[in-house]
N, C-alpha and C positions, 0 to 999 in steps of 0.2 A: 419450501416456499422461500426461506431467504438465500437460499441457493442459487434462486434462478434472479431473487433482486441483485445480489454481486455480481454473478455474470454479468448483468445489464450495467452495475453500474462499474464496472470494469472494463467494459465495451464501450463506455462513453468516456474513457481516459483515452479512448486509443484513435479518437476523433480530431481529425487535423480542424487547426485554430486559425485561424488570419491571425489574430494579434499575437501568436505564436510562430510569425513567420512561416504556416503551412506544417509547423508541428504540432503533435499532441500532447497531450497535457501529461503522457507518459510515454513516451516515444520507444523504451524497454518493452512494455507491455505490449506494441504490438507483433503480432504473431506466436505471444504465449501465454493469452486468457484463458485457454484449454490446458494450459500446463499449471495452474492457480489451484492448489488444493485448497478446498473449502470445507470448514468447520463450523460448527456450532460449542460456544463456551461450557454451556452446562454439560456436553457429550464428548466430551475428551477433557484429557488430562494434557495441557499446556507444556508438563514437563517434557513429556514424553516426546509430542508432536515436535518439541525445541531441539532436545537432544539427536532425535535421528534426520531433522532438516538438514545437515551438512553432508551424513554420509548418502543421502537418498539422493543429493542434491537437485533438489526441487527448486523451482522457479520462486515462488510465491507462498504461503498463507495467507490465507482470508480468512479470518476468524470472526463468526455473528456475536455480537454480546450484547442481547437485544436489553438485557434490562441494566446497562451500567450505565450511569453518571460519567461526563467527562473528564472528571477527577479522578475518578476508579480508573479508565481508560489509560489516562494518563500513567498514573502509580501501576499499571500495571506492564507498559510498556517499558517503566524503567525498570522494572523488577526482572524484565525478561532480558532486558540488553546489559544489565549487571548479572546478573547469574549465566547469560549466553555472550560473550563479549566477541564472537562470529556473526552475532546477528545483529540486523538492526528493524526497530519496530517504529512503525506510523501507525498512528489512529486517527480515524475520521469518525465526528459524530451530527447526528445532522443538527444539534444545536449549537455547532460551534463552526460555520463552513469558514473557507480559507479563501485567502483571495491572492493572485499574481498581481501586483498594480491594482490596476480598480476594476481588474476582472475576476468574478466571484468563479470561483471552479464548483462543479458539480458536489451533490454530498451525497452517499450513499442510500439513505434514508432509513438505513439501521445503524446503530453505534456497531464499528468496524474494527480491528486491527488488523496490519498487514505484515507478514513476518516476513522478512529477503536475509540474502547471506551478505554481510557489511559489506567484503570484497568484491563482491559483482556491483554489490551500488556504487561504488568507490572509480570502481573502471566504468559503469555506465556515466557517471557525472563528469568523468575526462572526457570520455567520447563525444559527450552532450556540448563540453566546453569547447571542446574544439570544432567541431560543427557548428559553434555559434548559436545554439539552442539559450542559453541564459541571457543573452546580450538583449531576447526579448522580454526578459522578465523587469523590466525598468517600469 
């Protein structure tokens, strides 16, 4: 079940914005929502899944962590980018949504973590920058 709620809400990152200049709210993500491994926290072992994300080199993790507090989410995203310092982790919970300017972005509707390799994010945000993707975040 929350498998197919990620997808969905992973398919609404990849939806072009007017106040985005005609970009998406993830402009990476599109054309590799299928390449998104998705997990559930209580059925894996987070080491594990951390460790072999660089040599698999996978797109993405999705990780459900339907019963954690934002705090937990939080402490646990730092826990994964100090012990993994290749990767970099976002969490989205749906009591805490985010906003670009005074535009609210979508929220998962389960508490999420996303797991990426630091370096792809690092060159995706050049790309974005030079494209003139941020210049709409005002």
């Amino acid at each position: 079940m929350s498998g197919r709620i990620i997808k969905r809400y992973l398919r609404t990152l990849t939806q072009p914005k007017d106040w985005l200049g005609g970009f998406p709210l993830c402009p990476a993500l599109v054309g590799n929502v299928d390449r998104v491994d998705i997990y559930d926290i209580d059925t894996i072992d987070i080491d594990t899944i951390c460790a072999l994300f660089v040599p698999f080199n996978k797109f993405a993790y999705a990780i459900s962590c339907a019963h954690f507090t934002e705090l937990q989410l939080d402490a646990l995203a730092e826990e994964i980018e100090t012990n993994y310092p290749e990767l970099a982790v976002l969490w989205h919970h749906p009591a805490s949504p985010r906003y670009i300017g005074d535009h609210k972005t979508p929220t998962p509707g389960i508490p999420l973590l996303i797991i990426q390799s630091k370096a792809d994010l690092i060159a995706e945000k050049a790309r974005l920058r030079e494209a003139g993707y941020y210049k709409h975040w005002r």
